[in-house]
MARVO-733410 format. One line per field, with one value per residue (C-alpha): residue number from 1; residue in three letters; x, y, z. Coordinates in steps of 0.1 Angstrom, whole numbers. Example, Ala and Ser with C-alpha at 12.3 -4.5 7.8 and 13.67 -1.06 7.14 Angstrom:
<rs>
voti: c(1, 2)
dolo: c(ALA, SER)
X: c(123, 137)
Y: c(-45, -11)
Z: c(78, 71)
</rs>
This chain:
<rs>
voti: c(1, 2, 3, 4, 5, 6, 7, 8, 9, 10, 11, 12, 13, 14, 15, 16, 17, 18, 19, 20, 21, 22, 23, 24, 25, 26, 27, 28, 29, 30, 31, 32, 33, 34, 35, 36, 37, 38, 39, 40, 41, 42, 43, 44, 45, 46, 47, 48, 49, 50, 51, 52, 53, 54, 55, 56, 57, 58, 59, 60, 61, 62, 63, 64, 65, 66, 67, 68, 69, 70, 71, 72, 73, 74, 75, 76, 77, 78, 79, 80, 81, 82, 83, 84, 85, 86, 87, 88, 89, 90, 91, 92, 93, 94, 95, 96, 97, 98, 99, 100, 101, 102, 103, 104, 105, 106, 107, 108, 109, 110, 111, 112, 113, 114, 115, 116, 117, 118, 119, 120, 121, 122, 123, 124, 125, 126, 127, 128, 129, 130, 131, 132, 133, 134, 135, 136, 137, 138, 139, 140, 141, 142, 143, 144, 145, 146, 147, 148, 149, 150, 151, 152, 153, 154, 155, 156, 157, 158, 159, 160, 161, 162, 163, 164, 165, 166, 167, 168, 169, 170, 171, 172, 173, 174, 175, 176, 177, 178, 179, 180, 181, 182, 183, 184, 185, 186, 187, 188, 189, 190, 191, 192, 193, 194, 195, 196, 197, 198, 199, 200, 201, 202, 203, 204, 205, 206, 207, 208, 209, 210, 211, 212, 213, 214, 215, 216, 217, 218, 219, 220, 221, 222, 223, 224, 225, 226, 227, 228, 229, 230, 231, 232, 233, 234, 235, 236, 237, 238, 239, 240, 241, 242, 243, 244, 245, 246, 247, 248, 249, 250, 251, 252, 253, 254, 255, 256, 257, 258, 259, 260, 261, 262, 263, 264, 265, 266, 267, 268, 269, 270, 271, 272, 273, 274, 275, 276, 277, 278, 279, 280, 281, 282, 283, 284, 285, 286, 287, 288, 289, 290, 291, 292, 293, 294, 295, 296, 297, 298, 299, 300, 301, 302, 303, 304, 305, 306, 307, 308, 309, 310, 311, 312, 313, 314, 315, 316, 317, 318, 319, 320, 321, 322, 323, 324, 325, 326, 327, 328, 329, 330, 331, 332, 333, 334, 335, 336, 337, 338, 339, 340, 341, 342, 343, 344, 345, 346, 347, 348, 349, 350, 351, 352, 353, 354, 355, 356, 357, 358, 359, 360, 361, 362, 363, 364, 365, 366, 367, 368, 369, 370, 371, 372, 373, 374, 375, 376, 377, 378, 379, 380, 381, 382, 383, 384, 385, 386, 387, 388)
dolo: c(UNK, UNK, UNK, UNK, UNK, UNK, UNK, UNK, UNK, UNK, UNK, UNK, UNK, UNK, UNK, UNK, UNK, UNK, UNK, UNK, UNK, UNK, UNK, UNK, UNK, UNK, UNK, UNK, UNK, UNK, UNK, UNK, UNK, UNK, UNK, UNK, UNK, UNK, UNK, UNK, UNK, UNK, UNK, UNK, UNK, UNK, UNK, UNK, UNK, UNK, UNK, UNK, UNK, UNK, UNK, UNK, UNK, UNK, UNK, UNK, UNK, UNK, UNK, UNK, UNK, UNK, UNK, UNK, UNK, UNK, UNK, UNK, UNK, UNK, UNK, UNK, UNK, UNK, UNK, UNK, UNK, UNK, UNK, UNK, UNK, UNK, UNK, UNK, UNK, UNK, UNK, UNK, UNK, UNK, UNK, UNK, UNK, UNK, UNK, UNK, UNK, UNK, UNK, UNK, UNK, UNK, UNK, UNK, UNK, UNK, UNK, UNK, UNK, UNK, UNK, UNK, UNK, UNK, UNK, UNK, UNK, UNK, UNK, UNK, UNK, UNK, UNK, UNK, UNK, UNK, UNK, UNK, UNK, UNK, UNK, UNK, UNK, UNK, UNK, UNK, UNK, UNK, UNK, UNK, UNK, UNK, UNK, UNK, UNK, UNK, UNK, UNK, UNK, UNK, UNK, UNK, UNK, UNK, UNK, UNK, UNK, UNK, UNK, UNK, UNK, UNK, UNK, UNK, UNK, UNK, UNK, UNK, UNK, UNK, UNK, UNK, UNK, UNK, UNK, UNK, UNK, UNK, UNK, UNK, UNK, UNK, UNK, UNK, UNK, UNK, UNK, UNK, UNK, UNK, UNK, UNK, UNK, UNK, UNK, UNK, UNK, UNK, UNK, UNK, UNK, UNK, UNK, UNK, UNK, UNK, UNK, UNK, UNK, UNK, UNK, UNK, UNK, UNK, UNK, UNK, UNK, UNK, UNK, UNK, UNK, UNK, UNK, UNK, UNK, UNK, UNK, UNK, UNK, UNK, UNK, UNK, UNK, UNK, UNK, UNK, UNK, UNK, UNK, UNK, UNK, UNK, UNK, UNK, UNK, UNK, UNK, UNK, UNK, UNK, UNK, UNK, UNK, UNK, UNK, UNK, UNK, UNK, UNK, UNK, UNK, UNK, UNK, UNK, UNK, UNK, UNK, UNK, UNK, UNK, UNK, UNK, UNK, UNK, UNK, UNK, UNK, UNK, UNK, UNK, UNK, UNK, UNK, UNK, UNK, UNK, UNK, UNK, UNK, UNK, UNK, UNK, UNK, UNK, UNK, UNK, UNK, UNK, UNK, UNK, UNK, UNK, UNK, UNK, UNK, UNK, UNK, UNK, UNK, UNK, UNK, UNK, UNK, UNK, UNK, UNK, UNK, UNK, UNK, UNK, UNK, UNK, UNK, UNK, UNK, UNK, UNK, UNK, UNK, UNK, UNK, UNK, UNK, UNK, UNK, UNK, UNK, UNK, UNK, UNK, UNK, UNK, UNK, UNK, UNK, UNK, UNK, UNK, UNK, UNK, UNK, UNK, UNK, UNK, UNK, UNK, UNK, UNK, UNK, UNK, UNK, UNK, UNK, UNK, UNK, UNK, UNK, UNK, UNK, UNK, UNK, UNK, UNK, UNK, UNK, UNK, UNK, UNK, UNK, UNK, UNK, UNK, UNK, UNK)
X: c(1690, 1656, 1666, 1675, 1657, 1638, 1628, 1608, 1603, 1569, 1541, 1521, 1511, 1544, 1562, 1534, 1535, 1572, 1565, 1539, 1565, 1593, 1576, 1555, 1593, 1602, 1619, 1614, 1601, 1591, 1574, 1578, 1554, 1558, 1521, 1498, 1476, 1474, 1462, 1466, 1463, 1447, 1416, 1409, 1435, 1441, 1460, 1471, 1476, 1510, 1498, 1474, 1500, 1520, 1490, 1476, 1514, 1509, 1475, 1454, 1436, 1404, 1400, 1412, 1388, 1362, 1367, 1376, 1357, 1374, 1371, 1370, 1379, 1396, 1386, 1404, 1379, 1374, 1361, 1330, 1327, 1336, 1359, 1393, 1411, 1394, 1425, 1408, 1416, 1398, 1424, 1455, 1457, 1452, 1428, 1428, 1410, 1401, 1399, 1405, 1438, 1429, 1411, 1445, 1464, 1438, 1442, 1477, 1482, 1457, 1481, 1509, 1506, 1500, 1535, 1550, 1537, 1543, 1530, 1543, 1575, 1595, 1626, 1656, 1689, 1703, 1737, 1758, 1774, 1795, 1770, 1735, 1719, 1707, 1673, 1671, 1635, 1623, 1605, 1642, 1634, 1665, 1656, 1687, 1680, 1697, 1689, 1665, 1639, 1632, 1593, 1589, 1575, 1585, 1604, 1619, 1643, 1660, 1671, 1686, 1707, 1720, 1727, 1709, 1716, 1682, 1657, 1619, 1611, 1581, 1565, 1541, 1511, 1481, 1465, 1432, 1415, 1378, 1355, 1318, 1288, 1279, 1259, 1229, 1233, 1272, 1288, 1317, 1337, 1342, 1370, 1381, 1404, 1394, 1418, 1417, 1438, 1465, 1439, 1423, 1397, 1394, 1367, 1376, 1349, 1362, 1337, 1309, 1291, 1317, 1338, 1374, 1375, 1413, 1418, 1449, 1456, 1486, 1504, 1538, 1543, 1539, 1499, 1487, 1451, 1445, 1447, 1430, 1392, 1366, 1349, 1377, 1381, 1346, 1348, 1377, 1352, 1322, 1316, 1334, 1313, 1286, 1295, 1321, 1307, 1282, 1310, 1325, 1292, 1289, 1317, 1331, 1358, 1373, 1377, 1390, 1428, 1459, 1492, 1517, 1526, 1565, 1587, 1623, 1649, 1666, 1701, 1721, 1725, 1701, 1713, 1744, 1756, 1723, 1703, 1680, 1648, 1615, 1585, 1587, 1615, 1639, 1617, 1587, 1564, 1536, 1505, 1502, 1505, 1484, 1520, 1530, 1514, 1525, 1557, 1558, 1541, 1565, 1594, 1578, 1580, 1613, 1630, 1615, 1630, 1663, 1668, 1662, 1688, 1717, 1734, 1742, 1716, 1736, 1741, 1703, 1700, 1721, 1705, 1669, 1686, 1701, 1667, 1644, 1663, 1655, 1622, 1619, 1637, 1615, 1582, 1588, 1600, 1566, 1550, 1563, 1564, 1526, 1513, 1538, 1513, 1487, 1491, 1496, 1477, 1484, 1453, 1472, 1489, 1462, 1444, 1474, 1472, 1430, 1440, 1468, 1449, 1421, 1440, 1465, 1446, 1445, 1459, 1492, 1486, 1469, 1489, 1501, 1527, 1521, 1522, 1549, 1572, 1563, 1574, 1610, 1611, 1606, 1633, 1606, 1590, 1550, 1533, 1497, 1468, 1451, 1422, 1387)
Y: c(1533, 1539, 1562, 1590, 1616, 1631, 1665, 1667, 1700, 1700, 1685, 1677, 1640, 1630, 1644, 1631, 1599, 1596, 1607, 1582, 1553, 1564, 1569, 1531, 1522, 1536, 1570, 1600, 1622, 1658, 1672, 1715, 1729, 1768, 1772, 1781, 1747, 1718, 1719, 1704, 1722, 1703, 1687, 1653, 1628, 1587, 1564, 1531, 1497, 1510, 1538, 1518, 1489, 1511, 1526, 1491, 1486, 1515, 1503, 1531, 1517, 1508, 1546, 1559, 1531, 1547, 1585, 1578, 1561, 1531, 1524, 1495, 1509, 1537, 1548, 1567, 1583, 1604, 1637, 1628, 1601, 1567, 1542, 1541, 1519, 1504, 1498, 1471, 1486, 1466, 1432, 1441, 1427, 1465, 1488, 1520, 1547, 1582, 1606, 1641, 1651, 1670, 1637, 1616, 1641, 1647, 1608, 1607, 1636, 1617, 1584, 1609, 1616, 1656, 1662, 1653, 1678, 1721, 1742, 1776, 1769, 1787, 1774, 1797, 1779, 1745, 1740, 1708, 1703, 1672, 1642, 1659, 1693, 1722, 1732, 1773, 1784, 1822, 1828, 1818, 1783, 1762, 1722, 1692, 1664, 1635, 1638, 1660, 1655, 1679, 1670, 1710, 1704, 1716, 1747, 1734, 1751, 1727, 1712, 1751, 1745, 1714, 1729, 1701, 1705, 1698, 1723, 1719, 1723, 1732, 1711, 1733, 1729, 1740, 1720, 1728, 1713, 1714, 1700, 1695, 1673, 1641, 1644, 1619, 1591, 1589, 1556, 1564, 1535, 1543, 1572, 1582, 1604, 1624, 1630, 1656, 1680, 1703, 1692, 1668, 1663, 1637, 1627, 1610, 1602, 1610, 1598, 1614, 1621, 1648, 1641, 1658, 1672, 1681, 1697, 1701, 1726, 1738, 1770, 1777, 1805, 1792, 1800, 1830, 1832, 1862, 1848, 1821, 1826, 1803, 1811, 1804, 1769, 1765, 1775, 1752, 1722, 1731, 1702, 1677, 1648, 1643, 1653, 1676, 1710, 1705, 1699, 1731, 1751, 1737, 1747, 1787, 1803, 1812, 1773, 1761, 1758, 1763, 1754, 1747, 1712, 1705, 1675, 1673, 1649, 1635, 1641, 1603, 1619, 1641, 1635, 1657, 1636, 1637, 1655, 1643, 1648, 1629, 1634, 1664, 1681, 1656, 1640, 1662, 1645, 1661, 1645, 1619, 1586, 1598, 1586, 1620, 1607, 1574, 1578, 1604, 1573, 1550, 1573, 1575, 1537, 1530, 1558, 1543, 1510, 1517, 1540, 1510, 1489, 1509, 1522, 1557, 1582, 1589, 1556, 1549, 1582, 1565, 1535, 1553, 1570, 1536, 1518, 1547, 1565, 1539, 1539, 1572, 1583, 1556, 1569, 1608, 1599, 1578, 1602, 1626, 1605, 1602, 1639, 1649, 1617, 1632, 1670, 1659, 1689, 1678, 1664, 1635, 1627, 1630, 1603, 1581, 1577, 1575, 1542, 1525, 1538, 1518, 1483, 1483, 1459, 1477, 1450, 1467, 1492, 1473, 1469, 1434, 1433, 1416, 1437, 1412, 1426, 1461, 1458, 1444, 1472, 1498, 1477, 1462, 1433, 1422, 1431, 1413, 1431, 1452, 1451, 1436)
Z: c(2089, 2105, 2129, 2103, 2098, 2061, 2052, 2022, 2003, 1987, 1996, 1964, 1955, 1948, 1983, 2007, 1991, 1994, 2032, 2035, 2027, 2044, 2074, 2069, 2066, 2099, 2093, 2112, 2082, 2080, 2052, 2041, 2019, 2010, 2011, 2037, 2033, 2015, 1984, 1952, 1917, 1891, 1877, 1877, 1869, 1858, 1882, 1862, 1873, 1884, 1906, 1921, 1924, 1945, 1965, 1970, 1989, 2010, 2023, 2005, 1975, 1990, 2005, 1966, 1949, 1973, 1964, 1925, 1895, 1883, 1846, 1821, 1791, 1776, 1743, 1711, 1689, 1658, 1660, 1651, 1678, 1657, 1682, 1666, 1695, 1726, 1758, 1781, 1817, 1836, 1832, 1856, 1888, 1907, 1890, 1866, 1889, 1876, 1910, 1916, 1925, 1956, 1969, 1964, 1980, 2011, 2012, 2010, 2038, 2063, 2062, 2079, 2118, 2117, 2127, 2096, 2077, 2081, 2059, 2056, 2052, 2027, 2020, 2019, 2018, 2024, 2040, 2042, 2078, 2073, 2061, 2077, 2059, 2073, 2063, 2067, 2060, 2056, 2089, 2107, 2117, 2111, 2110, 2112, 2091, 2069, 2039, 2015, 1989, 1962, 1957, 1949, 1909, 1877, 1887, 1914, 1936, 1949, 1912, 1904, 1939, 1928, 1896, 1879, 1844, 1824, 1826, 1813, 1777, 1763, 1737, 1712, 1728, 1752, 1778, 1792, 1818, 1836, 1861, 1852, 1866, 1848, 1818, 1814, 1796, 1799, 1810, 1837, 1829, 1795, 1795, 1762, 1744, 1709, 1682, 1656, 1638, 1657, 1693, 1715, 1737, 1770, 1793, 1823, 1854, 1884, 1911, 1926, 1900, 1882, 1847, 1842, 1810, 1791, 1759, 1736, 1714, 1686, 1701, 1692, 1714, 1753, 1759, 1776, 1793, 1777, 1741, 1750, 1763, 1764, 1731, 1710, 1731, 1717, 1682, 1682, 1691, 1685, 1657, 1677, 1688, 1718, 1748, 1742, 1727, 1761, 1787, 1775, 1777, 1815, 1826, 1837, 1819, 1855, 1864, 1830, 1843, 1815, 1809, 1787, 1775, 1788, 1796, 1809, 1800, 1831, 1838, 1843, 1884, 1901, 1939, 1957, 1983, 2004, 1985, 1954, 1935, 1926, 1904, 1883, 1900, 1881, 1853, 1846, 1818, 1791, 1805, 1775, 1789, 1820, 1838, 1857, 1890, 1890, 1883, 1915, 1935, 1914, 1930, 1968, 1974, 1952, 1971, 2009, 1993, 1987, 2015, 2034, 2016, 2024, 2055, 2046, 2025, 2000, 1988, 1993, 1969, 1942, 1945, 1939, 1911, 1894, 1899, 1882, 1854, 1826, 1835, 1838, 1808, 1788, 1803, 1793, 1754, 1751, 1763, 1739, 1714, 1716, 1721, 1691, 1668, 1688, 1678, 1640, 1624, 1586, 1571, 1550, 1578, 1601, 1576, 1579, 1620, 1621, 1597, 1615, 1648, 1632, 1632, 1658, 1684, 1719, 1734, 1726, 1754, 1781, 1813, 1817, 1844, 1878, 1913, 1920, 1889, 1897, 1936, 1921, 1894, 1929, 1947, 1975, 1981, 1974, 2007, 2018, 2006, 2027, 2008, 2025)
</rs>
């Protein structure tokens, strides 16, 4: 089924990945991004032994290993700096990198012949002709294809055309996030995560010489940029532990990004015929398990996979969707699960998960599984290493 072709609408991480592997697996792919150029919104972000699993199959974890900081350990602390939990990350058979998201994505984009990718392109309506689609985009360019993947995010339109049930749900919090320079005397392979009461606070070294810093906060109502400037991120953590009150200082209130925390449940189906979704156009996540990326990249190969497998895209689209919901589904209630432990603001109870924190051995959360078992989870097969 090599000969057919792919549009992809959006190209963030997750949509030029999936381009990247359907194109290493022969099709003839185009990818349609509304913008005007590449670009990626976001800070800095953690790519776990899964992530990099996949990367390492697409041939790109040595130039991502270059451009990001890998780390050894992440950390859970107490506000006033004591380890609580220590997560080996250095024991899986690919690594944990920490890289800004605009250097995966620039990565990402450079594995793709130039022609795969058009910006500009605003999507306008999508039109079934027998088993192909009809792409119709705003400037009057009308592009054939095969099949379509919704990579367009969180509000995607592509899931409102398909009617796709589930829509994202906000979860009670603020997320902020920054870019600063290194501070002396800070060890980049130690990431870490703070918890306190109603917030948190995590460091994570990104490479060349820069730390991502995010912050969590209690907000019932959906948080506005206007209620919350950079003083009052401050005041919040001002007595929180070394570095944190100086990462905030360092950095300007017009680059501290915001957003509200959400997830969405995936519905059991999120293809029509030749038509699905990946990444957080069917399964958005809250950012707790550091998982939102690499279940996009986890999406890219499976979908390149199963495509393969079958002889019509639509059944290659409910194979993708059979192989990923579980997973999926299990990845967004973790991570749920944790950020609602994590945004405990009652002191008793806050008490309670420092303790158990305290004793649970971080073994618990260390990745285990073999590049081997993730490759049959995606629906592929191990490939050589490409690495040096």
């Amino acid at each position: 089924m090599s000969d057919k072709r792919i549009a992809i609408i959006g190209a963030g991480i997750g949509g030029v990945a999936a381009g990247v592997a359907l194109h290493q697996a022969g099709f003839d792919v185009r990818i349609f991004e509304k913008a005007g150029e590449l670009r990626e919104a976001g800070a800095g972000m953690s790519l776990w032994p899964n992530g990099t699993g996949v990367l390492q199959q697409l041939g790109l974890l040595p130039a991502v290993a270059s451009r990001g900081q890998g780390g050894a350990q992440f950390l859970v602390r107490s506000q006033a700096g004591d380890i609580l939990m220590a997560i080996r990350t250095a024991e899986a058979e690919t690594p944990t990198i920490c890289i800004h998201r605009a250097h995966l994505l620039r990565i990402l984009a450079d594995a793709l012949p130039p022609r795969c990718l058009s910006v500009g392109h605003d999507l306008a309506s999508v039109h079934f002709t027998g088993t192909k689609v009809d792409l119709q985009f705003t400037h009057g360019e009308r592009i054939p294809c095969d099949g379509v993947v919704g990579a367009d995010g969180i509000h995607s339109q592509i899931r409102i055309d398909l009617a796709y049930p589930n829509k994202p749900v906000y979860r009670g919090y603020a997320i902020f996030r920054g870019i600063v320079d290194t501070p002396a005397n800070f060890s980049p392979g130690h990431n870490s995560e703070t918890w306190g009461e109603g917030s948190r606070f995590g460091i994570l070294s990104i490479g060349s010489n820069k730390l991502c810093w995010y912050a969590t906060v209690n907000s019932p109502a959906r948080p506005l940029r206007t209620d919350w400037p950079k003083e009052r991120l401050q005041q919040i953590f001002s007595k929180w532990h070394h570095p944190i009150p100086e990462l905030l200082a360092a950095t300007e209130p017009s680059d501290i990004m915001l957003n509200g925390a959400c997830d969405q449940y995936p519905a059991r189906a999120w293809s029509n015929g030749p038509i699905t979704l990946m990444g957080d156009a069917s399964h958005a996540l809250t950012p707790n398990l550091g998982q939102g990326a690499c279940m996009a990249l986890e999406d890219a190969l499976a979908l390149a996979n199963c495509l393969r497998q079958k002889t019509s895209v639509s059944e290659g689209f409910r194979l993708y969707e059979a192989k990923r919901f579980a997973r999926v589904r299990n990845a967004i209630l973790r991570s749920r699960w944790l950020g609602e432990i994590g945004q405990w603001e009652n002191r008793a109870l806050v008490k309670v998960r420092t303790a158990v924190t305290r004793i649970l051995p971080g073994r618990l959360f260390e990745c285990h599984s073999t590049s081997a078992q993730l490759m049959a989870l995606l629906g592929g097969h191990l490939q050589e290493s490409t690495e040096a």
